[in-house]
DRENDO-1510 file (C-alpha; in Angstrom, 1 decimal, always signed):
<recs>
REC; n; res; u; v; w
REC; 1; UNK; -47.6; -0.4; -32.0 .
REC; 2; UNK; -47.2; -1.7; -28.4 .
REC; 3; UNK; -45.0; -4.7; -27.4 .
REC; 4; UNK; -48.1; -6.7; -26.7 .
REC; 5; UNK; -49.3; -6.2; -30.3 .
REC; 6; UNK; -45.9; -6.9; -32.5 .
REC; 7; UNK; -46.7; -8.9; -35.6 .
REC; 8; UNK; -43.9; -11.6; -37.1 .
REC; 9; UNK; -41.0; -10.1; -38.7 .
REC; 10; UNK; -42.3; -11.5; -42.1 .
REC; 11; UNK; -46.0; -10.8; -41.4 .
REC; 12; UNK; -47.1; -8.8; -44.7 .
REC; 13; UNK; -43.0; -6.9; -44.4 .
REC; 14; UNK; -40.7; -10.2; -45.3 .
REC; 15; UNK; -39.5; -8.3; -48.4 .
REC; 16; UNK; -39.1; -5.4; -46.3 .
REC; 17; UNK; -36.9; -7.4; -43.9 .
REC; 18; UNK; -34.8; -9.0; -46.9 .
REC; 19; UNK; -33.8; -5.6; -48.7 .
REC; 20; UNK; -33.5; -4.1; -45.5 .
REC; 21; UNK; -30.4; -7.3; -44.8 .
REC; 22; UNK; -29.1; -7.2; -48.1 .
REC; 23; UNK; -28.7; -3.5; -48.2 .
REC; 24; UNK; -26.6; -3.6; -44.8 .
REC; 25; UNK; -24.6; -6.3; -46.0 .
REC; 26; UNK; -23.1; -3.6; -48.7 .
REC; 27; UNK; -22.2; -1.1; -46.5 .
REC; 28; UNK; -18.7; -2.1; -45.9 .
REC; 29; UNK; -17.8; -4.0; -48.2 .
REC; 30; UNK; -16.6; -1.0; -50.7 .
REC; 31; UNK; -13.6; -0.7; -47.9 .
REC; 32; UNK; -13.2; -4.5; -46.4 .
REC; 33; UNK; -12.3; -5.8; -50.4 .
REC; 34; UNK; -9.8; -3.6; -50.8 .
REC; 35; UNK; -7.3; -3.4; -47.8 .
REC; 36; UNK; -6.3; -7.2; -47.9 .
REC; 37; UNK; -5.0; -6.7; -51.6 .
REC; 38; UNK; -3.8; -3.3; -51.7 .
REC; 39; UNK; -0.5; -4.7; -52.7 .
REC; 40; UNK; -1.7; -6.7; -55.6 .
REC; 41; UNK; -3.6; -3.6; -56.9 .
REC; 42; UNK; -0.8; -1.3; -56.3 .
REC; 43; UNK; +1.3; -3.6; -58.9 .
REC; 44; UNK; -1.3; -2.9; -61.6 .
REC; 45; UNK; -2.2; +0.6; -60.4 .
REC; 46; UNK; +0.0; +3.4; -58.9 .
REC; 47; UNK; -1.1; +3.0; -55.9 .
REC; 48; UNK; +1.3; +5.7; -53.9 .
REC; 49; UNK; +1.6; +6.9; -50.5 .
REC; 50; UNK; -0.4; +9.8; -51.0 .
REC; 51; UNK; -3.3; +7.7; -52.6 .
REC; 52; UNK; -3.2; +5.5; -50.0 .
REC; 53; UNK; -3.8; +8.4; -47.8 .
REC; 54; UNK; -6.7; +10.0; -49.5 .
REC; 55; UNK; -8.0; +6.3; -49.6 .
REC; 56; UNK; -8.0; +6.0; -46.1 .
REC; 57; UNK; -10.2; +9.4; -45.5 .
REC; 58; UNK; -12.3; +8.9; -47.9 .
REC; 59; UNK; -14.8; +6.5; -45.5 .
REC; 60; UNK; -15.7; +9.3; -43.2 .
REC; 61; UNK; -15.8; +11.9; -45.8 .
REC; 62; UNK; -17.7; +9.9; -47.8 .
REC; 63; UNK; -20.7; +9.0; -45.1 .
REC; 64; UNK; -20.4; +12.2; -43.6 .
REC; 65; UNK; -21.5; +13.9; -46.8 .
REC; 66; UNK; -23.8; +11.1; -47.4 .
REC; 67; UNK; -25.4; +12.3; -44.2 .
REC; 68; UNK; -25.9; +15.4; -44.6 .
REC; 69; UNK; -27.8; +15.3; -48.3 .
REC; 70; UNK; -29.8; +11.8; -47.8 .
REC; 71; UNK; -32.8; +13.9; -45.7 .
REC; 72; UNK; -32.8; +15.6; -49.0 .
REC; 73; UNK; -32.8; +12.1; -50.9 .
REC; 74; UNK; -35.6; +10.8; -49.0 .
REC; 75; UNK; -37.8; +14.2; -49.5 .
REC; 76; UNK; -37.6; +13.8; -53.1 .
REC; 77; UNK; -37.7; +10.5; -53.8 .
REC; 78; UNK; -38.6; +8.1; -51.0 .
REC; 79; UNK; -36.7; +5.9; -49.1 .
REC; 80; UNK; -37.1; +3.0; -50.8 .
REC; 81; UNK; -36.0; +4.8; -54.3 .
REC; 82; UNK; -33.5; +6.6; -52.3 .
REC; 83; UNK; -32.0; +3.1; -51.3 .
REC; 84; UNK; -32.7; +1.1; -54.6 .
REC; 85; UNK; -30.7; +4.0; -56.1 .
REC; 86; UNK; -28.6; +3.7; -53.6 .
REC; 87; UNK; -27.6; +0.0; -54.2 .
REC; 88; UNK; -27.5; +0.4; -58.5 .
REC; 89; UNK; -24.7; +3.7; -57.5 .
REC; 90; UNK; -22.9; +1.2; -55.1 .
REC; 91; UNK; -22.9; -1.5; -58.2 .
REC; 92; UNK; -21.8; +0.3; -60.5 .
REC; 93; UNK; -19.1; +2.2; -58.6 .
REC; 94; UNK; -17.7; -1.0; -57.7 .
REC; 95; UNK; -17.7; -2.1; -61.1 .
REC; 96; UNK; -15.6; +0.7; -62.2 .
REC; 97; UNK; -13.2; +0.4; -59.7 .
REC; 98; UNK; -12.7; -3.5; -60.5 .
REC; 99; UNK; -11.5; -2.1; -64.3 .
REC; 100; UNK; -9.5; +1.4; -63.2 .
REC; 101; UNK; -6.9; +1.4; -65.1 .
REC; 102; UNK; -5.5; +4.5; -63.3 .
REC; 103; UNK; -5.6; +5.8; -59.8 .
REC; 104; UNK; -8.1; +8.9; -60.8 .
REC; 105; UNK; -10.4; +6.1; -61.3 .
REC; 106; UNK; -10.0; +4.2; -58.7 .
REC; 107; UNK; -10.2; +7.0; -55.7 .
REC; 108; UNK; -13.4; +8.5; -58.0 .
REC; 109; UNK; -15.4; +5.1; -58.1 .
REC; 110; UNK; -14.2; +4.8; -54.5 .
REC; 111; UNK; -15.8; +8.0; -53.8 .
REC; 112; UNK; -19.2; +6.9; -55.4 .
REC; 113; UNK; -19.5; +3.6; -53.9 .
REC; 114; UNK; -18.8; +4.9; -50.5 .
REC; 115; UNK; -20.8; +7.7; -51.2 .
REC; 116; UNK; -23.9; +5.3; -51.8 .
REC; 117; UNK; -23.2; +3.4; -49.0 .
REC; 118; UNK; -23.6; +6.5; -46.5 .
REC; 119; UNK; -27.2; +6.9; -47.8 .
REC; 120; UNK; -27.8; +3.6; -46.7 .
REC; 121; UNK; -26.5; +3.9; -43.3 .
REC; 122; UNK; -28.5; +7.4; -43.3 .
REC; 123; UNK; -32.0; +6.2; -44.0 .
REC; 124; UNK; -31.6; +2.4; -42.7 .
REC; 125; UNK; -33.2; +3.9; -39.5 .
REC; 126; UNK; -36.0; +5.4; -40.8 .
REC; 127; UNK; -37.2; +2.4; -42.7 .
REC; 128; UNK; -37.4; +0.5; -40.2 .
REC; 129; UNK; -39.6; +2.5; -38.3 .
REC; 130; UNK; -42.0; +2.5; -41.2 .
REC; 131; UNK; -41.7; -1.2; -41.5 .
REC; 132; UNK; -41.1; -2.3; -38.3 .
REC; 133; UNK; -42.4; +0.8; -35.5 .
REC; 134; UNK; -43.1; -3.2; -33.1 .
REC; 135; UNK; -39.4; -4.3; -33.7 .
REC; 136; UNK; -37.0; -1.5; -33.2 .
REC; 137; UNK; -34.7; -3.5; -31.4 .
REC; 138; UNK; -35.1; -6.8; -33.2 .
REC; 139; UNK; -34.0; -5.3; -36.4 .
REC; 140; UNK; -31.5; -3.0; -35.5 .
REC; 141; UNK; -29.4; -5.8; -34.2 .
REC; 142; UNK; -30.4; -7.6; -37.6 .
REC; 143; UNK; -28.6; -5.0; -39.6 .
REC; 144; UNK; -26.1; -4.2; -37.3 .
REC; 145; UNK; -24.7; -7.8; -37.3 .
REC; 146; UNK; -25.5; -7.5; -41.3 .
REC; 147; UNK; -23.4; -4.6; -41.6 .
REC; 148; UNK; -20.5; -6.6; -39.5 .
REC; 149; UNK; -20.6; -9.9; -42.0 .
REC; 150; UNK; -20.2; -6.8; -44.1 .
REC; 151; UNK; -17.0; -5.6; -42.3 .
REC; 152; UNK; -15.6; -9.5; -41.8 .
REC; 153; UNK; -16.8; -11.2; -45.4 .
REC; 154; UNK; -14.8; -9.2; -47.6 .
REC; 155; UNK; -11.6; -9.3; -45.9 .
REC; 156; UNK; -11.4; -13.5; -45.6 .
REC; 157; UNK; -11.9; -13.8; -49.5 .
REC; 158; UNK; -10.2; -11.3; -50.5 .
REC; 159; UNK; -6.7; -13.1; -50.6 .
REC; 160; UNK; -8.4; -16.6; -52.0 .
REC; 161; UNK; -10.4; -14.5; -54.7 .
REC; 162; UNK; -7.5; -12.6; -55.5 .
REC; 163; UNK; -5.3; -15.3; -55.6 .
REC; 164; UNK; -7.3; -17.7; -58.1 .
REC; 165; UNK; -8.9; -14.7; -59.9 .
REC; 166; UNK; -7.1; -11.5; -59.8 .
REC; 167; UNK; -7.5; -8.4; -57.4 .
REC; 168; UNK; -10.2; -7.3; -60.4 .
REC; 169; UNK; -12.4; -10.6; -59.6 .
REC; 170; UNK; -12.4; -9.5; -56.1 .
REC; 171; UNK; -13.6; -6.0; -56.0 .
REC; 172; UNK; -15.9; -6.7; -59.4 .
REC; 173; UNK; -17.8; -9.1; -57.1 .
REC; 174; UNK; -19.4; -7.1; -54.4 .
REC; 175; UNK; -20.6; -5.5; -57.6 .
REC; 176; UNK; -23.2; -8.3; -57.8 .
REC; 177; UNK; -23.8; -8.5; -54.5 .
REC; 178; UNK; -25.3; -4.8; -54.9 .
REC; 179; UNK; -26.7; -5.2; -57.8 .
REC; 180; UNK; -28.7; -8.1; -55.9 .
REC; 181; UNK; -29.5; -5.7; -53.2 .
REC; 182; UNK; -31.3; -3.5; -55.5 .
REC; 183; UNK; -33.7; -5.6; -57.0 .
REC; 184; UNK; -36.2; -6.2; -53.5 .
REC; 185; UNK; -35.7; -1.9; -53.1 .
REC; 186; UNK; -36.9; -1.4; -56.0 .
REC; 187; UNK; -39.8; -3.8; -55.6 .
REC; 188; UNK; -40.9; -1.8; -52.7 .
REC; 189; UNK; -40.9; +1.3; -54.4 .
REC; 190; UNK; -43.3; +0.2; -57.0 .
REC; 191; UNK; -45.5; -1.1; -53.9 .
REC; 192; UNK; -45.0; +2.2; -52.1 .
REC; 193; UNK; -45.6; +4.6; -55.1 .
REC; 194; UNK; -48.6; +2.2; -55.8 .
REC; 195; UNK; -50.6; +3.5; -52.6 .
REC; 196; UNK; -48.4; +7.0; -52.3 .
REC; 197; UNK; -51.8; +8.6; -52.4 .
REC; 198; UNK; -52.7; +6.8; -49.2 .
REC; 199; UNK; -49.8; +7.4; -47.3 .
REC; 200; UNK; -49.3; +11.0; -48.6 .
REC; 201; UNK; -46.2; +12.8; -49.6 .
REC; 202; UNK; -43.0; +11.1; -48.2 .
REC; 203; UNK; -41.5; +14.8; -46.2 .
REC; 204; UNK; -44.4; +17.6; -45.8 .
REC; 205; UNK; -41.1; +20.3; -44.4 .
REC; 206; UNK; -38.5; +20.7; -46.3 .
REC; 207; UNK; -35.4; +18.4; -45.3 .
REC; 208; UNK; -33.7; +21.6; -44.5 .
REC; 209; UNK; -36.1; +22.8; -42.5 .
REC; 210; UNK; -36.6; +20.3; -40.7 .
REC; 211; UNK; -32.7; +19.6; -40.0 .
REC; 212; UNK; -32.5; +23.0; -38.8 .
REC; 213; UNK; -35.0; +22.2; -36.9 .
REC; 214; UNK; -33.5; +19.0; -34.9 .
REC; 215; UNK; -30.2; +20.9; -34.4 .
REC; 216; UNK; -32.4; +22.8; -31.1 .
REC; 217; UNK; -33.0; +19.0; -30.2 .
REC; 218; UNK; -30.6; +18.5; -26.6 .
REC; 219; UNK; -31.2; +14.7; -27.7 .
REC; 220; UNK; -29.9; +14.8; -31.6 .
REC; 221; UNK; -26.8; +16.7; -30.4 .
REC; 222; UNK; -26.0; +13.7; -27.6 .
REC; 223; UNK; -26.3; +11.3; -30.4 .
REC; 224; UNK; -24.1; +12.8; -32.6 .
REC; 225; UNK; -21.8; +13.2; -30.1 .
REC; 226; UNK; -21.8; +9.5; -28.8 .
REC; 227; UNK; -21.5; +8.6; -32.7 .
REC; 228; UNK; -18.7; +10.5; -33.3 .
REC; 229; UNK; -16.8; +9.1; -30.1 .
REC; 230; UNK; -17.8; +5.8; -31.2 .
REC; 231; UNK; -17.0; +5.8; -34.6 .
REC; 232; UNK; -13.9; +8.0; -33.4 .
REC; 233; UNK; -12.5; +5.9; -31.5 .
REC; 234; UNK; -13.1; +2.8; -33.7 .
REC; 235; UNK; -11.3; +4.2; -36.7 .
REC; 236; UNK; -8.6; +5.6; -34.1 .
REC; 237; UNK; -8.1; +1.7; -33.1 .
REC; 238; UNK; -8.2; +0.2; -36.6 .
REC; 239; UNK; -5.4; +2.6; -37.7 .
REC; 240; UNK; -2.9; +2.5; -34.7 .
REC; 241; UNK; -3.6; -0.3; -32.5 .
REC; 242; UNK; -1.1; -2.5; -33.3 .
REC; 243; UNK; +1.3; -0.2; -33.6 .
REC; 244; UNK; +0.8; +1.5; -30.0 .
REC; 245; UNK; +0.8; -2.1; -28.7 .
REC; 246; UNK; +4.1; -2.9; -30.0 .
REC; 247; UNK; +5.2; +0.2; -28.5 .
REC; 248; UNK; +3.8; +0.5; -25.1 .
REC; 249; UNK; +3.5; -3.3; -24.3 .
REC; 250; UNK; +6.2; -5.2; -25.5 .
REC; 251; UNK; +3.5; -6.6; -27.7 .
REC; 252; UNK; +5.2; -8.8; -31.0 .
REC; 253; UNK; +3.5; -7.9; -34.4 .
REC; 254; UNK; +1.7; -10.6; -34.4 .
REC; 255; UNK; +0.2; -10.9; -30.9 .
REC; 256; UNK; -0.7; -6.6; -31.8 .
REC; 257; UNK; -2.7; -8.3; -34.6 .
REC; 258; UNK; -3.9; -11.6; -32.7 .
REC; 259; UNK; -5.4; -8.2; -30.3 .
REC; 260; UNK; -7.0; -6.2; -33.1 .
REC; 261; UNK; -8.9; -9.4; -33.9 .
REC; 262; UNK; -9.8; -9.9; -30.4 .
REC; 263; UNK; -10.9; -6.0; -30.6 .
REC; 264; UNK; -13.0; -6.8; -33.9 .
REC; 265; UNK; -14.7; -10.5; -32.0 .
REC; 266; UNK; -15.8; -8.3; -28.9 .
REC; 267; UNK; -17.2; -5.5; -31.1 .
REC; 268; UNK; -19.2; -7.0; -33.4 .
REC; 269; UNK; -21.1; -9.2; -29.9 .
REC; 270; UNK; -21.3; -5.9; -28.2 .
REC; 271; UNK; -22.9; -4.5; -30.9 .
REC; 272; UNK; -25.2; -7.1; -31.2 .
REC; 273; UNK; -26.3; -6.9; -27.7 .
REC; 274; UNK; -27.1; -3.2; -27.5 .
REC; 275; UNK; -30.3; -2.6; -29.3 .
REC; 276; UNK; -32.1; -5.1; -28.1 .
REC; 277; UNK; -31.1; -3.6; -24.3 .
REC; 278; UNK; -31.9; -0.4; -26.0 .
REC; 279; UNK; -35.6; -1.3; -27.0 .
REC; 280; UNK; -36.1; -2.8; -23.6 .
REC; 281; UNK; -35.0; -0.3; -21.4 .
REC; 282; UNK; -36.3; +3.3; -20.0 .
REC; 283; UNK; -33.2; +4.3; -19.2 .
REC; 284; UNK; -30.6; +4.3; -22.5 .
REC; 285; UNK; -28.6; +6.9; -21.4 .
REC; 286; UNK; -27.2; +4.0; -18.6 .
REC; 287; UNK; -25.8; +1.7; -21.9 .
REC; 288; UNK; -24.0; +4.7; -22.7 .
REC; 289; UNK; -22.9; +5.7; -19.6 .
REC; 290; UNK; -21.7; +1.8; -19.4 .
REC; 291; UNK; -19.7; +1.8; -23.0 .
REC; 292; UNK; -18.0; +5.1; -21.6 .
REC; 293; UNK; -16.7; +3.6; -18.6 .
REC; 294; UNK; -15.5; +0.9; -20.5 .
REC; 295; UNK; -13.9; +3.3; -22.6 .
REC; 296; UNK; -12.3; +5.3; -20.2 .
REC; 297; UNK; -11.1; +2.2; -18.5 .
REC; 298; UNK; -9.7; +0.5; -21.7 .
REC; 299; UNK; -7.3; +3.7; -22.4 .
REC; 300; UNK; -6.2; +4.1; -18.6 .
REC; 301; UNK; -5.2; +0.8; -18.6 .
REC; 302; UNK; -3.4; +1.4; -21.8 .
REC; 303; UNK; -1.7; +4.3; -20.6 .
REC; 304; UNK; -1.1; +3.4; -16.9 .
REC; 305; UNK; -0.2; -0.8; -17.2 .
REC; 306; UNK; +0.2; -1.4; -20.8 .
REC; 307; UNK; +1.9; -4.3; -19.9 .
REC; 308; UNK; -0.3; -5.8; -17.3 .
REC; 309; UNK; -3.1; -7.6; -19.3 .
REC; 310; UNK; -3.0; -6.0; -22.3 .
REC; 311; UNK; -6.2; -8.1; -23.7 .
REC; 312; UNK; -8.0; -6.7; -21.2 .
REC; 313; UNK; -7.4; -3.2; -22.1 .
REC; 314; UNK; -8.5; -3.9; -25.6 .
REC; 315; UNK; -11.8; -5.8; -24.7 .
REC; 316; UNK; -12.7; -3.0; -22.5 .
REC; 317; UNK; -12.6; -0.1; -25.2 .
REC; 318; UNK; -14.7; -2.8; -27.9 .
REC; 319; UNK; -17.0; -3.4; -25.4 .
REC; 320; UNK; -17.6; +0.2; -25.9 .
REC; 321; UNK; -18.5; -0.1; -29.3 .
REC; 322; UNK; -21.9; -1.1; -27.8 .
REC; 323; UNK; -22.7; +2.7; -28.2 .
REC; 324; UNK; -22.8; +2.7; -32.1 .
REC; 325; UNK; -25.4; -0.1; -32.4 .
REC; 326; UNK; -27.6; +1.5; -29.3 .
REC; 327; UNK; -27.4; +5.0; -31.2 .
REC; 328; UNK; -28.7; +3.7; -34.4 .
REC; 329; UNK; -31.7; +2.1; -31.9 .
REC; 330; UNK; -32.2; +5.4; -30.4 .
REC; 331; UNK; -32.1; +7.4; -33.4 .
REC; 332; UNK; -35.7; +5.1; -33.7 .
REC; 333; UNK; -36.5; +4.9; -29.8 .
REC; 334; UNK; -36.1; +8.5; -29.7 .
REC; 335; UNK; -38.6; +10.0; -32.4 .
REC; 336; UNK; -42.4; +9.8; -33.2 .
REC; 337; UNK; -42.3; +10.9; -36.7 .
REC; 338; UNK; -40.9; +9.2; -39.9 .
REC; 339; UNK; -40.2; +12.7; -40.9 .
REC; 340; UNK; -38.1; +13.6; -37.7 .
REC; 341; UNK; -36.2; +10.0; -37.4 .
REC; 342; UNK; -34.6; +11.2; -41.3 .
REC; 343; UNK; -33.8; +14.0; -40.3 .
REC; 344; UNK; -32.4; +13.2; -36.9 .
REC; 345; UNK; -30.2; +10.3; -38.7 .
REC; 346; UNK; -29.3; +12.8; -41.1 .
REC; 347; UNK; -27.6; +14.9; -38.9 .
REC; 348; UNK; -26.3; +12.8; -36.5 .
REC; 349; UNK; -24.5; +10.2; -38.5 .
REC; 350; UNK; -23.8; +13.2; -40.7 .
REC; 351; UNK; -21.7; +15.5; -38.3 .
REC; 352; UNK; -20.5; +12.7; -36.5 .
REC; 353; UNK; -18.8; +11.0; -39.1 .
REC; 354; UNK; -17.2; +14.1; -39.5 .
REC; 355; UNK; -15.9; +14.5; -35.5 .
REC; 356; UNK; -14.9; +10.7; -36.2 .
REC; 357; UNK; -12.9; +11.1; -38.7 .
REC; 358; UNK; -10.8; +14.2; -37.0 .
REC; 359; UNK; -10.0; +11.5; -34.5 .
REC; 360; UNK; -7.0; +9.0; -36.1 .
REC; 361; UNK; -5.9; +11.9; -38.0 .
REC; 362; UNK; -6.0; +14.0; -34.1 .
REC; 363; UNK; -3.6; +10.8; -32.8 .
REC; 364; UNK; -1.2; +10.8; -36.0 .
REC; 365; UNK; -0.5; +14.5; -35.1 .
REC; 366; UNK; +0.1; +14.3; -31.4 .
REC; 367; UNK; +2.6; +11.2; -32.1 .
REC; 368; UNK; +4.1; +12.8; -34.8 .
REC; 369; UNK; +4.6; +15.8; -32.8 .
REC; 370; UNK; +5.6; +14.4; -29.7 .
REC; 371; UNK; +7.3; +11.4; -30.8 .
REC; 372; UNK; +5.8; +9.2; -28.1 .
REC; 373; UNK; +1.9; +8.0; -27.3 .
REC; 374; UNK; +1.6; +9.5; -23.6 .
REC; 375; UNK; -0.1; +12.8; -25.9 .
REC; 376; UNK; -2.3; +10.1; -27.8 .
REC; 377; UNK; -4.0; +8.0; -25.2 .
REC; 378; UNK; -4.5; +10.9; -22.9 .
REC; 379; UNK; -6.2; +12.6; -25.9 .
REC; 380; UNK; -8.3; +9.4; -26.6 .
REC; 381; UNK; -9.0; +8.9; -22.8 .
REC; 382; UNK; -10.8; +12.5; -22.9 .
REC; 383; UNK; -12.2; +12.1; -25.6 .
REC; 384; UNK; -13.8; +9.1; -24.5 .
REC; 385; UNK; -15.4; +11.4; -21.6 .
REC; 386; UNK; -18.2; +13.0; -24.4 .
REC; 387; UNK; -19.8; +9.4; -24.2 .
REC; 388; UNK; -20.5; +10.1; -20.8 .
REC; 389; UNK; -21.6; +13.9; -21.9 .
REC; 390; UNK; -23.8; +12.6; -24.3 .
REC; 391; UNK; -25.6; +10.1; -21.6 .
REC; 392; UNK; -26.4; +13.0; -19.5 .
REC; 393; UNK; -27.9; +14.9; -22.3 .
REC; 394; UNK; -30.2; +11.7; -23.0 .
REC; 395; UNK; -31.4; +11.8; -19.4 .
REC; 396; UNK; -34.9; +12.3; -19.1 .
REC; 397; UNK; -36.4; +9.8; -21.9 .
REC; 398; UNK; -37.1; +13.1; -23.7 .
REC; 399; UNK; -38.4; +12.7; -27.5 .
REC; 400; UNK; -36.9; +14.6; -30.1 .
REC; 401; UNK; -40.4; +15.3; -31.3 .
REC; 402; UNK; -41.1; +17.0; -27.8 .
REC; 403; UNK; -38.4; +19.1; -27.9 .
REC; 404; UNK; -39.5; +20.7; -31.7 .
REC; 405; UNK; -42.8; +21.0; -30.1 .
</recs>
């Protein structure tokens, strides 16, 4: 469907366009809730250091595996029971983890709930192109910003739930808020299984077929790379910004924090902008080039002038967070068939979770082995170089379709 010919976002889809929100609005919270009050569960649970730490991994791990087995999901029971499923596992695993008694039970429940949430981000793509193949861009951004409230919700009342309620109240609601979720998913599944002998099967290939498939695809390997670099260098920020600032810049704790936030603000506006860009430009691989740059810059201030502007340094690299939110778009703008945009999504959020995660853990090493953050930010600052790699590969405007072809 052409530009000229889009229909209203609720025209015959607004339930389509409601569980698609309220499934994006989960995807976070399972780790927002919890790092606010960590302290107040730790005095009910043993929450020890090396729980903490398998905690902390477990979000990457977690989607990454989610990636690689929702193709799988989607072949055997649709996307919209994959996602209704999806949200009921995310309530549930939420709702043990607001009664562990032990830390077993807590980390396992963890596990689920993120677990759940990485088939969401997974097959988020590929449902909008069967709702919405005229709004790519519109509803990217729609679930993108979703998926921030996501991020920013559960941290602000965590401390005012937990404090009136208990640190139990505070996880056991997002519970509901899944549970919630589920209900218009599974609505659409009865409507889509209704005319399933219409549309035909939901995956003709296998999922592993077609996976290996859209590994020959130059264009699925430049998005998982700008994913991983993305998501890389996000969790790399999240874990030792305010530390390096303190360090480098003669930053105080609490400016180091006031400049996360400012890092978090930028993001989540960057974000928003780049699918719309995405949908309306020929030439994507120039908003990635753009969010590289940015990048780049960002850690050679940081690493040259820490001292000189420091805010500056720190808007730079979240303006490059741009680059997550146009590859979700392009995991869409990029493919023809529903079949191929699972598939693609798949393995791209899939592996690239997985080269994210090696980041902080990459930056923890080099600091712990060199005892200073020159090693860090010059490892960051080429890292930051594959974005620019992966805009190369996008040149072109190829389809992934073409190249299976």
């Amino acid at each position: 469907m052409t530009d000229s010919h889009r229909l209203p976002l609720w025209h015959g889809r607004g339930l389509a366009l409601l569980s698609i929100l309220l499934i994006a609005v989960n995807l976070r919270s399972a780790v927002a809730a919890v790092s606010p009050v960590v302290e107040a569960i730790g005095a009910d649970i043993d929450l020890n250091a090396m729980v903490l730490s398998v905690l902390g991994t477990l979000p990457p791990l977690a989607f990454a595996t989610s990636g690689l087995f929702s193709p799988w999901f989607a072949k055997r029971f649709g996307l919209e029971a994959s996602l209704a499923a999806a949200a009921l596992a995310m309530a549930l695993a939420y709702t043990i983890r607001s009664l562990s008694q032990e830390p077993a039970m807590f980390l396992t429940s963890s596990a689920l709930g993120l677990a759940a949430a990485g088939v969401g981000n997974v097959l988020l793509p590929p449902v909008v192109k069967r709702y919405f193949p005229d709004r790519i861009g519109t509803m990217t951004t729609a679930y993108v910003i979703a998926i921030g409230i996501s991020t920013m919700l559960p941290p602000a009342l965590a401390l005012p739930l937990t404090e009136a309620y208990g640190w139990r109240v505070n996880l056991g609601v997002w519970a509901i808020v899944a549970l919630v979720a589920a209900v218009p998913w599974a609505i659409l599944w009865l409507r889509h299984r209704a005319s399933a002998a219409d549309d035909g099967p939901e995956l003709e290939s296998s999922p592993d077929r077609l996976i290996g498939s859209v590994r020959r695809s130059r264009v699925t390997w430049a998005l998982l790379i700008i994913h991983g670099v993305s998501s890389g260098t996000s969790y790399s920020t999240f874990a030792w910004l305010p530390p390096m600032l303190v360090a480098i810049s003669g930053s105080s704790g609490a400016e180091a924090a006031a400049l996360l936030t400012l890092y978090t603000v930028v993001g989540v506006v960057s974000t928003a902008v780049g699918p719309g860009l995405a949908a309306r430009l020929r030439r994507q691989e120039l908003i990635i080039a753009f969010g590289g740059v940015s990048l780049i810059a960002g850690y050679l201030g940081l690493l040259l002038v820490p001292a000189v502007v420091p805010w500056l340094w720190v808007a730079l690299i979240s303006v490059a967070q741009v680059n997550f939110s146009v590859m979700l778009a392009l995991i869409n703008l990029r493919t023809r068939d529903q079949r191929v945009t699972t598939a693609v999504s798949g393995f791209a959020q899939g592996n690239g979770y997985i080269l994210g995660a090696s980041f902080p853990f990459l930056v923890g090493a080099s600091l712990t082995l060199t005892g200073g953050w020159l090693a860090p930010l010059v490892m960051l600052l080429v890292a930051s170089g594959g974005a620019l790699v992966g805009a190369v590969m996008l040149a072109g405007g190829r389809k992934v379709d073409d190249e299976l072809a």
